[in-house]
N, C-alpha and C positions, 0 to 999 in steps of 0.2 A: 504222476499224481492227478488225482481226478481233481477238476475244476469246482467248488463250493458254489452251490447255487441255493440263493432263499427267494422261495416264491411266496408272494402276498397277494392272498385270495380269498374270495364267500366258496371254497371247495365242497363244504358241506350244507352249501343252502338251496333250496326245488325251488328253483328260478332260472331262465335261459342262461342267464351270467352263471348260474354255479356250476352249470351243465356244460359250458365252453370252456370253465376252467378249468373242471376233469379233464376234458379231450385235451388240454395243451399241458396237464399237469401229468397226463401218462404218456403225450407224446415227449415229453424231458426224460422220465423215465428211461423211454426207449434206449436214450443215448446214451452210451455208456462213458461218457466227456463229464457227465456230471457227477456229485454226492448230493442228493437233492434234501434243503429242509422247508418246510410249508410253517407260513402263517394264516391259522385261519381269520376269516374274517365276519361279519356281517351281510345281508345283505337287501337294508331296508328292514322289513318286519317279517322275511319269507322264512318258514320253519326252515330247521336246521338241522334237518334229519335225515339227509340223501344218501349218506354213506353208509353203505353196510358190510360188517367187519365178515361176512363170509363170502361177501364176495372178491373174486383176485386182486381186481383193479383196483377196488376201493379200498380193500387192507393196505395196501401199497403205499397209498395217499394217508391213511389214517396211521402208519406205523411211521410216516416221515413230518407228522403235525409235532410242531416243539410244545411240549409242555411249560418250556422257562423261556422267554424271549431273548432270554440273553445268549451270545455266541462267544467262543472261545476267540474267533482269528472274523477278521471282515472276508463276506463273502466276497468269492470274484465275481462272480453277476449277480445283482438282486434282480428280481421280477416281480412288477406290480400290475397285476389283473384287476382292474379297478375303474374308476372315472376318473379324467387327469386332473380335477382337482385333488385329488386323495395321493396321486403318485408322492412316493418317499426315494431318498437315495441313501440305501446302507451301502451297496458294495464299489466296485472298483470301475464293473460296469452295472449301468442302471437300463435296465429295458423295461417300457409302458407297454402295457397290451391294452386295449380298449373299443370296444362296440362303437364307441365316438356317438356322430350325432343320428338324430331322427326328421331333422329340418334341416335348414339351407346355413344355418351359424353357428359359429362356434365363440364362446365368448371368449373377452382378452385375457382372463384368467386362465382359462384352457389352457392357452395358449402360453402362457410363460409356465406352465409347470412341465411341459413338454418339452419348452427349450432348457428344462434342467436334466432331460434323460438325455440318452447317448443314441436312442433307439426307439421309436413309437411303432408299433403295427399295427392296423387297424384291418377290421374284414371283408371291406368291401371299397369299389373304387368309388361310392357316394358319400362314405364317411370318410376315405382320406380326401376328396375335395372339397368338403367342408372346414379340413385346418388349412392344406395350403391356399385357399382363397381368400382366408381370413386376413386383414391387413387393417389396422388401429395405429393410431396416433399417442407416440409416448410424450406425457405431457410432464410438466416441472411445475412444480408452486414457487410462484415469485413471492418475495415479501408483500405486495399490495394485495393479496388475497387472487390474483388472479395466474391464470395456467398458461403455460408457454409450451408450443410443440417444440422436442427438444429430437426427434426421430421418430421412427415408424417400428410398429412391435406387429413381427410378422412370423411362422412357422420355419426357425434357422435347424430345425435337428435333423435328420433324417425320418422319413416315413415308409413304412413297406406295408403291401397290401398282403395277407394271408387268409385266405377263407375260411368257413367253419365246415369242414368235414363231416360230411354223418358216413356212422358204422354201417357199414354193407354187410355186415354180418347180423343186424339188426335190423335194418331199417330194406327190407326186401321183397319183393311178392313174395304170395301168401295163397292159396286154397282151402275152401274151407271152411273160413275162418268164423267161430264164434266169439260173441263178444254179450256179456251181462248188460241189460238194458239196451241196447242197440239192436239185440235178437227181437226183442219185444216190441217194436213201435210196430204198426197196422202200414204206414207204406211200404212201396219197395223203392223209392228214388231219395233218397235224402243230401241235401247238401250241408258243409260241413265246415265249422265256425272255431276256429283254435286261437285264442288270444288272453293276456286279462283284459277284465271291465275297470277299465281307470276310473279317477276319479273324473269330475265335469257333466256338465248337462249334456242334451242331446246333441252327436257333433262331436263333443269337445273331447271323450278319451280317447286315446291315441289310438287305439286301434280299430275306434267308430264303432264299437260294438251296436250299439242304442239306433245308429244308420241305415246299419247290413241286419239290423230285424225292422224298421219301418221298411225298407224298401223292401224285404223278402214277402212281406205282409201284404205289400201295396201290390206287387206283382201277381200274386195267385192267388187273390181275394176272389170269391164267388165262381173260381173254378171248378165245375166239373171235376177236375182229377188234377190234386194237388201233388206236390213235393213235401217234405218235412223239411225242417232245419233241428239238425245237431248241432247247439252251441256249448263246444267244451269250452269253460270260461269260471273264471271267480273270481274277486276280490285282492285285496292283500293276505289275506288266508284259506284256507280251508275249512273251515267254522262253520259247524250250523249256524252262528247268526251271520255270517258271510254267504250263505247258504240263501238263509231267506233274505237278506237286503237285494243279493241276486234275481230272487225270482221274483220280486217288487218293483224291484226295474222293469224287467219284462213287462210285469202287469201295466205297467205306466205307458210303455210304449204302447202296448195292444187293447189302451184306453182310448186311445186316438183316434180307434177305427168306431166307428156305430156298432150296436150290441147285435143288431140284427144281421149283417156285416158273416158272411161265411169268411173265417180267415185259414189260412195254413195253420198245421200242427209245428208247434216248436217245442223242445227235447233238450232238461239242459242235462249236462255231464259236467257236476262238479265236486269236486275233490282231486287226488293226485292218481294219474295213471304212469307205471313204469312206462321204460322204452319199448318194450314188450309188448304192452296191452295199448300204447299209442300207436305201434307198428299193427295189430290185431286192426286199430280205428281204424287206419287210413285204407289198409286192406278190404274192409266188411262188406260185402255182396250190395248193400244196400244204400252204402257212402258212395254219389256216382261222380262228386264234383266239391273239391276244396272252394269258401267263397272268401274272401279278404279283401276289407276296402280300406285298407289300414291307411292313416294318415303320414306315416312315413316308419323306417325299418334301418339300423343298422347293417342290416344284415338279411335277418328272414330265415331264423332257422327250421322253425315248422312248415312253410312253407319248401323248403329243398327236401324236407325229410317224405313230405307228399310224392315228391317228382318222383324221388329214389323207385317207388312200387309202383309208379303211371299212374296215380289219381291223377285228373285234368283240374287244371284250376282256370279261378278267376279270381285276378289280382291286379293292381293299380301299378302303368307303366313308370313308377317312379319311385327312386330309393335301393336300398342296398338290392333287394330281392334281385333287378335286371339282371346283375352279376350272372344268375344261373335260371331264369326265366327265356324264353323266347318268343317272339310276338308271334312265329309263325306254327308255332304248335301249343300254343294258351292264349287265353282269350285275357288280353289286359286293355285294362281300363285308363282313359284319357279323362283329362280335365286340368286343374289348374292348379299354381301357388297360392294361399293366400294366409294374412297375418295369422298365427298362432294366437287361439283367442286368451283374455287375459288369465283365467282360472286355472291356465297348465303353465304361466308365466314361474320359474322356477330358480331362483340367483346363481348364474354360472353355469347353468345346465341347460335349461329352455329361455334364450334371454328373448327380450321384449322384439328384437327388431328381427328376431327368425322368422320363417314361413314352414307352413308342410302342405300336404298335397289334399285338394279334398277333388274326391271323385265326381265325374260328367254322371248323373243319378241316371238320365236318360240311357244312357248307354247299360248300366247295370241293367234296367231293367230289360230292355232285349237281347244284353248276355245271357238272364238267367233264362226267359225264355229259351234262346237257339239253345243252352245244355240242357234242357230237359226234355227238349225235343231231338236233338240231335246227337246225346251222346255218346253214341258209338263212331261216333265222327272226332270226337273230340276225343276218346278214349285211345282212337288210334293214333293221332298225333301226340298225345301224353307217352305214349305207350315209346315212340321214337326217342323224346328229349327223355325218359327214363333211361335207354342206354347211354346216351351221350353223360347223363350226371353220373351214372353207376362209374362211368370208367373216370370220370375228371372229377369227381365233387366229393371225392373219399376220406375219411380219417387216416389212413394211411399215405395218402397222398397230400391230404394238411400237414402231416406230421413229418413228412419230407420235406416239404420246401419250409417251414418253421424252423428247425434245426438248420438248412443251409441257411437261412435268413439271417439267423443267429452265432450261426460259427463266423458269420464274415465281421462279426463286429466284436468275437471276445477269444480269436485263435491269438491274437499278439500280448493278453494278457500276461503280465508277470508275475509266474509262481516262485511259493516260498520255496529254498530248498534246501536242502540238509548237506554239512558240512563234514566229511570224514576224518576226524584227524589222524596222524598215525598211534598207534600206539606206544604207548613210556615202555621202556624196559629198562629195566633194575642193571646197573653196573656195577661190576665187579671192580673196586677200588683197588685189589690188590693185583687188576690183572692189564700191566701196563699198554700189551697189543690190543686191548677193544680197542678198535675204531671206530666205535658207537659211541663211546663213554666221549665229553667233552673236560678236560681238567678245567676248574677256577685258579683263579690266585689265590694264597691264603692271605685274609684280611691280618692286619697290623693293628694292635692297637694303638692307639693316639694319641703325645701327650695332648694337656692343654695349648701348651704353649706354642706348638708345633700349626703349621697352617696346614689349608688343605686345599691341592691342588689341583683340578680336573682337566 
């Protein structure tokens, strides 16, 4: 009997989260250990319109979302793709999957919803050392209003690390390649900007968008012969008024230079591109160089999806990304820890006393120079660490060691199981050699008076 699995996930939301939950919600599929039912979820305010019912995969996922939240029997694994404060326990075994952190903490909330699963995974070896480093003091309220340490509330469950796989049947070189809007800008070298615009002043979104265009700006101002920047990037939606708060920002930024000021062309690309038409981007003749200064990364999936085709990046040597980055074939950028400022301060998720990474600015600026100068130099080493991820960093190879990950914590499960009895058969009272048939005694009736003895 196949094992009852209920997954709890945003399956159907255009956000990196709902994009890892497909990969792990068809790498379940795969296995034929399970009967899989999906609860959809939220995820933040990101449309919810990723799933489309012609295609294989996605009907798969949409033909196993419950309509009624209620179950007949408890599952034997539930699975909660989520933040661990949101982890629930319906089944027998509970497994957390989770991106984890983007800074160096993890709060003590995390951390106790963690020690109610049986099993945590997270993607990278920078987000599982952010829980087991975590260590807090479990306190007691005395009657006099004050707190007594009573022990220490530390990561007791188990953690495995599982990376996020991209489709090599997607995500691959390309010849060729056209692309709407990309075909049309006047240069030929463009660098190339894949993140959202958070919220926060300049600095302060996580992914430095407002940053990596001062500094793009500051670098090839008054050149002779510029670079563009492609910034694929929005909001919390895809909205025309997301649209233009987006290009408002920009404006703000390329306020800062003087009017007179020759600055670089910037290009923004916003709205939803499939994996298709994202695979077309990273390909495009005219994209020579992925740039990221991101303040820190669970994980880093657009940036792995770059390596897969050999675009060459520049990205910051710290956070989930290292995992599948190499300093000797991309150009990553040094600098330092420092407090997470207060405006991305967020209860149980970005707490006050985290840090994340902000980039050595000096340095960018002469990375971006040597890649516009040199990138055939740097195309050739991308072009190396492309096969290395083509063969290790795959969806099919995610989706192996996730199932052995997972078999080793729900093969000893115990299932229901059905009871055969034998069947009645009718006996022949008149026919004294059945030896099937067993006789009673015939009952006596009773007087009153009479006792009754057992």
């Amino acid at each position: 009997m196949k094992k009852l699995m209920l997954i709890c996930a945003p399956v159907s939301t255009r956000s990196g989260y709902g994009a890892h939950c497909r990969d792990l919600v068809w790498s379940f599929m795969d296995n034929d250990d399970y009967d899989i039912k999906i609860m959809d979820v939220p995820w933040g305010s990101t449309p919810r319109n990723a799933l489309n019912k012609d295609n294989k995969n996605d009907k798969r996922i949409l033909d196993s979302i419950l309509k009624d939240p209620s179950m007949e029997r408890q599952p034997d694994v539930y699975v909660d793709i989520r933040i661990p404060n949101e982890f629930q326990t319906f089944g027998k075994v509970n497994i957390g999957i989770t991106a984890g952190i983007e800074t160096t903490a993890v709060s003590n909330n995390w951390i106790e919803c963690c020690n109610r699963m049986d099993l945590v995974i997270v993607p990278s070896e920078h987000s599982k050392s952010g829980f087991v480093n975590a260590l807090y003091d479990k306190l007691q309220q005395l009657p006099n209003g004050e707190q007594q340490k009573v022990g220490e509330l530390k990561l007791e469950k188990p953690m495995e690390v599982v990376f996020e796989g991209s489709d090599e049947d997607i995500y691959k070189p390309l010849d060729n390649v056209s692309l709407d809007l990309v075909d049309d800008i006047k240069e030929d070298f463009a660098f190339l900007t894949v993140g959202q615009w958070g919220k926060g002043n300049l600095g302060e979104d996580r992914k430095d968008i407002g940053t990596t265009l001062k500094i793009f700006y500051e670098s090839f101002a008054n050149r002779k012969e510029q670079p563009a920047l492609i910034l694929k990037t929005s909001g919390a939606s895809f909205s025309i008024l997301d649209r233009e708060e987006t290009l408002m920002k920009i404006r703000m930024v390329k306020d800062m230079f003087p009017r007179d000021m020759k600055l670089p062309n910037v290009y923004l690309l916003h709205g939803d591109l499939s994996d298709e038409e994202m695979n077309k981007l990273y390909n495009h003749p005219k994209v020579k160089c992925m740039l990221s200064l991101t303040h820190g990364e669970g994980y880093g999936r657009p940036l792995q999806e770059a390596t897969m085709v050999g675009l060459p990046l520049i990205a910051p040597n710290w956070s989930g990304q290292v995992d599948f980055l190499d300093p000797n074939k991309n150009l990553l950028i040094g600098g330092g820890l420092v407090p997470v400022p207060r405006s991305v301060i967020w209860k149980d998720i970005i707490i006050e006393q985290s840090q994340w990474f902000n980039v050595d600015q000096s340095q960018v600026v002469k990375m971006l120079h040597y890649a516009f100068e040199n990138i055939k130099d740097m195309k050739s080493k991308s072009l190396e660490l492309m096969k290395i991820n083509r063969s290790k960093f795959t969806l099919k190879n995610m989706s192996k060691k996730l199932n052995e990950v997972v078999s080793n914590y729900t093969k000893d499960i115990p299932q229901q199981v059905g009871i055969n009895l034998p069947k009645l058969k009718k006996v022949d009272s008149k026919n004294t050699n059945d030896t099937t048939s067993i006789k009673l005694p015939k009952l006596k009736k009773a007087n009153q008076s009479e006792g009754v003895s057992v």
